[in-house]
NUSEMAR-191006 format. One record per residue (C-alpha): z, x, y; residue number from 1. Coordinates in steps of 0.05 Angstrom, whole numbers, plus 5000, padded with zeros to 4 digits. Example, Ala and Ser with C-alpha at 12.3 -4.5 7.8 and 13.67 -1.06 7.14 Angstrom:
BEGIN
+------+------+-------+-----+
:   up : east : north : num :
+------+------+-------+-----+
: 5156 : 5246 :  4910 :   1 :
: 5143 : 5273 :  4979 :   2 :
+------+------+-------+-----+
// end
This chain:
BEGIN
+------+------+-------+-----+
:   up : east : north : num :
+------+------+-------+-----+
: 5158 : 3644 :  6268 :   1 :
: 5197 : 3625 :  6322 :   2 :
: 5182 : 3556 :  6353 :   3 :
: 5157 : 3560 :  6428 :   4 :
: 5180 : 3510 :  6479 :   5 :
: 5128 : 3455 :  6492 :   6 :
: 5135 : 3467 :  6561 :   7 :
: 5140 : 3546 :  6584 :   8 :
: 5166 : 3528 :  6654 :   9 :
: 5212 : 3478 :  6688 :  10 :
: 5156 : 3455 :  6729 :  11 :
: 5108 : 3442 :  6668 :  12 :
: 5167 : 3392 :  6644 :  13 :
: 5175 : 3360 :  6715 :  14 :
: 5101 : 3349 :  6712 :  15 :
: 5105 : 3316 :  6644 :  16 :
: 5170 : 3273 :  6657 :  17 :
: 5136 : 3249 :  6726 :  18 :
: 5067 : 3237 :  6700 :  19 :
: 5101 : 3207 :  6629 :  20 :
: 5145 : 3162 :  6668 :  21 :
: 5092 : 3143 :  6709 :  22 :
: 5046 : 3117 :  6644 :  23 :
: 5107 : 3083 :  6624 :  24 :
: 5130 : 3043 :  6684 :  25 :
: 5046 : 3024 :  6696 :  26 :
: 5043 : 3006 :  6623 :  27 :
: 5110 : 2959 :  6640 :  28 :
: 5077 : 2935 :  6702 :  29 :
: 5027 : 2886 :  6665 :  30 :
: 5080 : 2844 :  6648 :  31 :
: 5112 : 2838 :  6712 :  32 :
: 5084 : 2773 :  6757 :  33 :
: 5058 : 2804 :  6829 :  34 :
: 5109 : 2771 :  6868 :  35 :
: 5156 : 2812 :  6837 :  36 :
: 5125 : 2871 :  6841 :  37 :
: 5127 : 2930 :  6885 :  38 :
: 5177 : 2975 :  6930 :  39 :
: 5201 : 2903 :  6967 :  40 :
: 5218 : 2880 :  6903 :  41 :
: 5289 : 2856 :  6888 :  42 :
: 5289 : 2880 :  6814 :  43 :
: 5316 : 2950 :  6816 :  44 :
: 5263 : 2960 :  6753 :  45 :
: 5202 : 2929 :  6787 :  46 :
: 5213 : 2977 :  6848 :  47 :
: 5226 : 3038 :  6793 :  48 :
: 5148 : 3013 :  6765 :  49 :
: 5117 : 3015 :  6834 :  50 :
: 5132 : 3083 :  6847 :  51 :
: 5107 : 3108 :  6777 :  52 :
: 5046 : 3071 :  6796 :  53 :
: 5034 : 3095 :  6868 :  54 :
: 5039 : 3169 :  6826 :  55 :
: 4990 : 3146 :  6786 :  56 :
: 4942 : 3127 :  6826 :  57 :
: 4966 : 3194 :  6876 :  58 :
: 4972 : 3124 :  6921 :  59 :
: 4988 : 3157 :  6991 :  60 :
: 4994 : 3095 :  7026 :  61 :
: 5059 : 3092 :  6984 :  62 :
: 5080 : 3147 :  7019 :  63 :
: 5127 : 3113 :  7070 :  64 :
: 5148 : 3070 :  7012 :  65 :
: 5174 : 3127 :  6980 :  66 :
: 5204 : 3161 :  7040 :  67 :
: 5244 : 3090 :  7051 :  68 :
: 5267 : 3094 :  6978 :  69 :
: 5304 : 3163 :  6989 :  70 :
: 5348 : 3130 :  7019 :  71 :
: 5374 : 3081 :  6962 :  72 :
: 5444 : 3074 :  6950 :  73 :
: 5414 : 3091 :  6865 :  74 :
: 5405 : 3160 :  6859 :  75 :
: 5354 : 3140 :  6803 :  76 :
: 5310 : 3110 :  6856 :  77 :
: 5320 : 3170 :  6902 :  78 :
: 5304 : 3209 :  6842 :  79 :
: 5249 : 3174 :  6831 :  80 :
: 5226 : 3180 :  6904 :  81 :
: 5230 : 3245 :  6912 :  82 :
: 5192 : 3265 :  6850 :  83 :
: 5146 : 3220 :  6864 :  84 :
: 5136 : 3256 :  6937 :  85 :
: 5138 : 3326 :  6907 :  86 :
: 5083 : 3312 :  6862 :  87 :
: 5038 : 3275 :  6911 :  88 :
: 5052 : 3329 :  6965 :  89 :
: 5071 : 3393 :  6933 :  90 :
: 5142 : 3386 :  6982 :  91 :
: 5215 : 3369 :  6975 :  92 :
: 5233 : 3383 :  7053 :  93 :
: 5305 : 3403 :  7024 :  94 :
: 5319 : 3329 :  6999 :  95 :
: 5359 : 3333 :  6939 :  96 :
: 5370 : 3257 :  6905 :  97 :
: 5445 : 3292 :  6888 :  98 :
: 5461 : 3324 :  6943 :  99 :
: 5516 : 3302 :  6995 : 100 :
: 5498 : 3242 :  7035 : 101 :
: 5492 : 3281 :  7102 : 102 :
: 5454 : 3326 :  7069 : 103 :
: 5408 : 3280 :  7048 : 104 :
: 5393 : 3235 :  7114 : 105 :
: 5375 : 3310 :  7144 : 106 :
: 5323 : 3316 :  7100 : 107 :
: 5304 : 3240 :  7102 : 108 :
: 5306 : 3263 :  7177 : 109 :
: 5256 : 3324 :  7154 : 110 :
: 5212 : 3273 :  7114 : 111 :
: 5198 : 3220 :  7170 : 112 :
: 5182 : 3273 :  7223 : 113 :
: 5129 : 3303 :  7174 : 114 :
: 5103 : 3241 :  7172 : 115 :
: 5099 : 3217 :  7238 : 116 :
: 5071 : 3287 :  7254 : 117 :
: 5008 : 3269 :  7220 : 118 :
: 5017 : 3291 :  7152 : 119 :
: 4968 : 3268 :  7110 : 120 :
: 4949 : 3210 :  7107 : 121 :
: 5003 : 3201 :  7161 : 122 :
: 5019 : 3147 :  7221 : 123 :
: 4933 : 3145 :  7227 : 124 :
: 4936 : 3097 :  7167 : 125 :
: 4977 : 3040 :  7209 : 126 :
: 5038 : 3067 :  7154 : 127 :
: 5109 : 3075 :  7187 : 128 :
: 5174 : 3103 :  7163 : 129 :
: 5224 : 3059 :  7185 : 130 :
: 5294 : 3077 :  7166 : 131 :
: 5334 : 3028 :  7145 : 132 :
: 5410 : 3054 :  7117 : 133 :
: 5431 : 3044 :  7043 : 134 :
: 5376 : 3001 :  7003 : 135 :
: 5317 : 3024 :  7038 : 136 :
: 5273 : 3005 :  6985 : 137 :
: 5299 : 2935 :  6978 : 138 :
: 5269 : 2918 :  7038 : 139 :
: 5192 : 2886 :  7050 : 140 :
: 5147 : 2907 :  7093 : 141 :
: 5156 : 2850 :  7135 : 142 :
: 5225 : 2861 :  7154 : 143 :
: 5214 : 2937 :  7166 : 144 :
: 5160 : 2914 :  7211 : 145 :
: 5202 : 2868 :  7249 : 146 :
: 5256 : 2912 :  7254 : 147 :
: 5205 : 2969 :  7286 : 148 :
: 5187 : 2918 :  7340 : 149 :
: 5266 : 2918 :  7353 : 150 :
: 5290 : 2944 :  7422 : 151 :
: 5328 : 3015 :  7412 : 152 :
: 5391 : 2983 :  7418 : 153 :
: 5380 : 2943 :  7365 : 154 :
: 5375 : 3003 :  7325 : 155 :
: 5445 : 3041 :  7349 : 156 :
: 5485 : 2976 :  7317 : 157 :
: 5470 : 2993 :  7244 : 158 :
+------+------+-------+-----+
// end
């Protein structure tokens, strides 16, 4: 008898890689102290552990978090990000973590209008997408905060 595949579809396996990674970076979490945890964090592996556990918890607050992280200059923290956002929202938007850079600050592009639209859970939470360039998800909320506050022109000298 022929052995069957544990998972019968590609998106069966997504759903176990996502929600198995997710276990695994929460389970690594405990160990981590809570100043360096999170998606401000400056350890690329304590920034990999908050998004498994914003999927997790299905954490939408995390949300513009995870937008941010798309675009990383790691394309395992963009792929990261945008599994985490495909799971939580059923959407990629046409981001691809592999795809060509212009390519993918289009459909960062795609990503922060949705939210600012109002998805859910959108700008009604006090939660903004701030794009920031390469390392997006190194930076805290404080200094994506400040940055917002930031005259335009400000903005056209990255």
């Amino acid at each position: 008898m022929p052995m069957r595949p544990a998972f019968p579809t590609r998106a069966g396996a997504q759903k176990f890689s996502v929600g198995a990674l997710a276990a695994l970076l929460v389970a690594a979490g405990c160990s981590i102290p809570p100043e360096e945890q999170g998606f401000s964090s400056p350890s690329p592996g304590a920034r990999a552990r908050a998004v498994g556990v914003a999927v997790a918890a299905d954490d939408r607050e995390a949300i513009p978090d995870l937008i941010n992280m798309l675009g990383s200059d790691d394309p395992g923290h963009r792929m990261l990000a945008i599994r985490a956002l495909h799971r939580m929202t059923g959407q990629t938007l046409g981001y691809a973590h592999d795809a060509p850079e212009a390519d993918r600050e289009r459909a960062i592009g795609a990503w922060v209008a949705w939210w600012q639209a109002g998805a859910p859970d959108g700008p009604s939470t006090g939660s903004s997408v701030v794009r920031t360039g390469g390392m997006a998800d190194h930076e805290g909320a404080g200094a994506r905060a400040e940055r917002s506050a930031a005259p335009p022109a400000a903005d056209q000298e990255r």
